[in-house]
C-alpha positions in Angstrom: -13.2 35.3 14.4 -14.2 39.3 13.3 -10.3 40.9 12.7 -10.4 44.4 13.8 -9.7 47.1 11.0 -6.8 49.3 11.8 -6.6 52.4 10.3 -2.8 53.5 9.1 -1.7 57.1 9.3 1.9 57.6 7.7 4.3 59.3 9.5 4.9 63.1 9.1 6.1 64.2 5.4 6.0 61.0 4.3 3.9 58.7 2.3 3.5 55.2 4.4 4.8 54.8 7.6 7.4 53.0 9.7 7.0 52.1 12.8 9.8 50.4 15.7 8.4 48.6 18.7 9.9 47.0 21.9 7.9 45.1 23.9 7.8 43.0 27.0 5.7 40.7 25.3 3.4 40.3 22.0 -0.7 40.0 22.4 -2.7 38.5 20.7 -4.0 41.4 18.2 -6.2 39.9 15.6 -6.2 43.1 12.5 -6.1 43.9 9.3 -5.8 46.9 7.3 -5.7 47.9 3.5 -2.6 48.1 3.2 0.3 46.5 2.5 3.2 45.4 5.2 6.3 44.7 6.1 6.9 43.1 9.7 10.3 42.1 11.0 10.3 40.0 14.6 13.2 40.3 16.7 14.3 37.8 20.3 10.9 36.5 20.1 9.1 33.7 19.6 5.7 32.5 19.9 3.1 31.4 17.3 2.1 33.6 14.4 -1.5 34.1 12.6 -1.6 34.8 9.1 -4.7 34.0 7.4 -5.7 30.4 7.7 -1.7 30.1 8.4 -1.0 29.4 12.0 2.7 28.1 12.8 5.4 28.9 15.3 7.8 31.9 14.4 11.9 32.4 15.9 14.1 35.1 15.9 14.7 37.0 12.5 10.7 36.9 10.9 10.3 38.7 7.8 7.3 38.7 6.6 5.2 40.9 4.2 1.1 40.9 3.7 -0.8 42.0 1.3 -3.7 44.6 1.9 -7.0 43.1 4.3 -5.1 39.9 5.3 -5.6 39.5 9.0 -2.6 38.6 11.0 -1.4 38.6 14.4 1.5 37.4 16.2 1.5 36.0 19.7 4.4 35.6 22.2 5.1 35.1 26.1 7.8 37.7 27.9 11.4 36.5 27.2 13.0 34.2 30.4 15.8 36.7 30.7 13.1 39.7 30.7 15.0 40.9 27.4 12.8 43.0 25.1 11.1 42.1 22.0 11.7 44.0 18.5 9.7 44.7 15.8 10.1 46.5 12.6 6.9 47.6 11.0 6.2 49.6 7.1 3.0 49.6 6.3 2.0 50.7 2.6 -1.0 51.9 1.3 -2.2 49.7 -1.3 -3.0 53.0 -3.3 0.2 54.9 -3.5 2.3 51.6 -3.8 0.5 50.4 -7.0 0.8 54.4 -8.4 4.2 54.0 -7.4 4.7 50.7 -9.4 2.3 52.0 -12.8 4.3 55.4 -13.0 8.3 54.3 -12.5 8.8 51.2 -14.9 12.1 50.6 -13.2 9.7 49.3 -10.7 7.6 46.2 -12.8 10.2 44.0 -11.1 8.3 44.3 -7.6 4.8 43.5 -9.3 5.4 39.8 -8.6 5.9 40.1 -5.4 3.2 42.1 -4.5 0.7 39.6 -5.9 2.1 36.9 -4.0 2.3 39.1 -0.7 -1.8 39.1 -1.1 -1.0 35.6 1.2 1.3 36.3 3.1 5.4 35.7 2.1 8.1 34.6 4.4 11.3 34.9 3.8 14.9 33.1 4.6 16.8 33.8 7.5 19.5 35.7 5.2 17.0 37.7 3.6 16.0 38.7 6.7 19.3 39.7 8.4 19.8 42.0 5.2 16.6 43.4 6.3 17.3 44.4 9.7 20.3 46.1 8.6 18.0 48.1 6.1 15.4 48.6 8.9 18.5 50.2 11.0 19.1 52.7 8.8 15.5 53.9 8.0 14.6 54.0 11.8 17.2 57.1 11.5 16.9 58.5 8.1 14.5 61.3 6.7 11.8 60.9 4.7 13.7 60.8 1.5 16.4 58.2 2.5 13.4 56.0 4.3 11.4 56.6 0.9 14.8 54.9 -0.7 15.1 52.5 2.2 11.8 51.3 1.7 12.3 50.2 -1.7 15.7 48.9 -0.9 13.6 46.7 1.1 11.1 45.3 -1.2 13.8 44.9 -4.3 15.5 42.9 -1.4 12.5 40.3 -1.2 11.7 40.4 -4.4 14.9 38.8 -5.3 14.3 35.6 -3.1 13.9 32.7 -5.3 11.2 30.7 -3.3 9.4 32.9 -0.5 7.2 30.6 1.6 3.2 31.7 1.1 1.9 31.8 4.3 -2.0 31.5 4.0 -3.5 29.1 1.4 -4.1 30.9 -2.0 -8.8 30.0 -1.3 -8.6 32.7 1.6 -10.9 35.7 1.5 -11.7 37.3 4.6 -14.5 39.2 4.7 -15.9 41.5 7.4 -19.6 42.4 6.2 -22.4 42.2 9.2 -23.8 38.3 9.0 -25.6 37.4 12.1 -24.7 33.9 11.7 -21.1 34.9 11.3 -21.4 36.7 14.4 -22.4 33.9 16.3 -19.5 31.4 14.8 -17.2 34.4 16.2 -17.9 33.8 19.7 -17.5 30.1 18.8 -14.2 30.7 17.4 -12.8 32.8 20.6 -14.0 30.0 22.6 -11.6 27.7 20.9 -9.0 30.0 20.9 -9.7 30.3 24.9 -9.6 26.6 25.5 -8.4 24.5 22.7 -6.1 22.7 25.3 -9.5 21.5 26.9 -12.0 18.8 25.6 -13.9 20.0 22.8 -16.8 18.3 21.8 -18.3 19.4 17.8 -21.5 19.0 20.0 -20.6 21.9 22.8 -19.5 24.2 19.6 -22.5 23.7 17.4 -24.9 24.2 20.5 -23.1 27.8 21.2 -23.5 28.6 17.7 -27.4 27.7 17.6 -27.0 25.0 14.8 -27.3 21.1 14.6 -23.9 19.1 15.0 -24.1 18.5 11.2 -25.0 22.0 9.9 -21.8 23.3 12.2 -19.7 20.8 10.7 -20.4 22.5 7.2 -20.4 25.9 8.1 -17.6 25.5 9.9 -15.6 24.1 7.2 -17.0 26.5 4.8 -16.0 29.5 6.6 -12.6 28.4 8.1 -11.6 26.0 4.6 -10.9 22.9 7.2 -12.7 20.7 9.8 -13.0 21.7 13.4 -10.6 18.7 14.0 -8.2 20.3 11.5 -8.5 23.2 13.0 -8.4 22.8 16.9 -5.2 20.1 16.0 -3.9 22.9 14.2 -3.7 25.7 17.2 -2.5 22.6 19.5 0.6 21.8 17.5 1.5 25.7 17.6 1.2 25.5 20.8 3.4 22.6 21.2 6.3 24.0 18.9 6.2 27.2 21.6 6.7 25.1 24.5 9.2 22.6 22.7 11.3 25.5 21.6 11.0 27.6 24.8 11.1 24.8 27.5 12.6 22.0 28.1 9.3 20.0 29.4 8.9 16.4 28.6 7.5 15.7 25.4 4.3 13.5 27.1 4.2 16.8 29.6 3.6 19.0 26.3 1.3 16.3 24.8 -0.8 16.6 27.9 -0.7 20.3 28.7 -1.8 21.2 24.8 -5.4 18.8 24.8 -4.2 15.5 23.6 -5.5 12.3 25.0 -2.0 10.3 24.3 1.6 10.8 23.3 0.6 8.4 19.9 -1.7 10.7 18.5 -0.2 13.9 19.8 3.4 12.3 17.8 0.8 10.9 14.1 -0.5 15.0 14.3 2.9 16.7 14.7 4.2 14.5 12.4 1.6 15.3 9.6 1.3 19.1 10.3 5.4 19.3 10.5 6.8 17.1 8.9 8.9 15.7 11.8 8.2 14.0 14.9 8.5 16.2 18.3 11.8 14.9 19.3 13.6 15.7 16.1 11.8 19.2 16.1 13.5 19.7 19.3 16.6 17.9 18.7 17.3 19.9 14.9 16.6 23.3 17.3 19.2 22.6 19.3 21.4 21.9 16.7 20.7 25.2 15.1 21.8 26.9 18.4 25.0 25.7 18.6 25.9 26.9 15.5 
């Protein structure tokens, strides 16, 4: 699917730019831009896309990408109709890295730059350290939001294991390729209805090529099978409704495209790590806490 290029324009008398939203909601915004950023999620939770990363996010997601990763995250309105937060730097690529070559107090944040080129989450500490940082740069000037900001990124950059979010074989690239514009509209149509029946046949006859030539490009372009895939965007789904409802777990298995509450349990539990019910059960446990 084609990621639309944003273009960032840093904030008056400053160098990069920070940005607060509140929203009702999150859509689904699929972007990237070449820069660097830092993205902190606040009361909401849906499913995030980083890459080839897709997984459910919770309350307190700190991220930060590296420059032309696309990303998006995804959410439904809160159920008490509370608003949604989100903390945004962005950081062009150029003036970081001149930043980094001409202050050599600063060769501490090269490593974590490099790794931010897929994508690094951070812990739950880390990120409540964070928010208190955002706080103070949403009501700074430009020179104590220029310190903020690298407050911020010596902050992450002293986390001992970040998880990498996309896998390190990703390259998205955006040049014109009429076959890569036909796989698009395939890839929205999963998107749209992944929760339906979706035959490799249906797919590879909207994208104008045999079953088995699909297959390949498929994999090729997206580095896993269809099947991969499509289980993939079902099982964020699931996580969603397990932590936002309180639905049976052969109602979820149902409403997200699988044919029985076996298989639907065998994916979860090799995409996760854990069956459904302990997913469900451990999130509770965290929020009594």
């Amino acid at each position: 699917m084609r990621a639309m290029c944003e273009k960032v324009i840093p904030n008056t008398n400053s160098s990069w730019r920070y940005c607060k939203y509140t929203l009702d909601y999150i859509p689904f915004n699929w972007h990237y831009h070449p820069d660097f950023e830092i993205c902190l999620t606040l009361n909401s939770q849906g499913v995030c896309h980083i890459g080839d990363y897709i997984a459910p996010y919770g309350e307190l997601d700190l991220v930060i990408l590296g420059a032309d990763l696309p990303h998006t995250w995804q959410s439904s309105p809160n159920i008490d109709n509370s608003v949604q937060v989100v903390h945004v730097a962005q950081i062009p690529k150029k003036w970081l890295s001149q930043q980094i070559t001409s202050h050599p107090e600063f060769a501490i944040l090269e490593e974590l730059l490099i790794a931010a080129r897929q994508g690094l989450k951070f812990s739950t500490k880390t990120a409540m350290i964070a928010k208190s940082y955002f706080e103070k740069i949403e009501v700074s000037n430009p020179f104590e939001q220029y310190l903020g900001l690298f407050k911020l990124l010596y902050l992450m950059s002293q986390e001992a294991v970040p998880q990498q979010l996309s896998s390190a074989s990703f390259c998205y690239t955006n040049k014109t390729d009429p076959a890569k514009d036909k796989f698009d509209k395939v890839i929205d149509y999963i998107y749209r209805h992944y929760t339906e029946g979706l035959s490799a046949e249906q797919l590879a006859n909207m994208a104008h090529m045999s079953t088995n030539h699909f297959h390949r490009f498929f994999k090729k372009r997206m580095e896993r099978t269809l099947t991969e895939f499509i289980n993939q965007l079902r099982i964020g789904q699931a996580c969603k409704l397990l932590i936002n409802t309180n639905r049976a777990i052969t109602a979820i298995s149902d409403q997200c495209g699988f044919k029985n509450t076996s298989n639907f349990n065998r994916r979860f539990l090799t995409l996760k790590g854990t069956t459904p019910s302990q997913f469900r059960k451990r999130l509770k446990q965290k929020s009594l806490v």
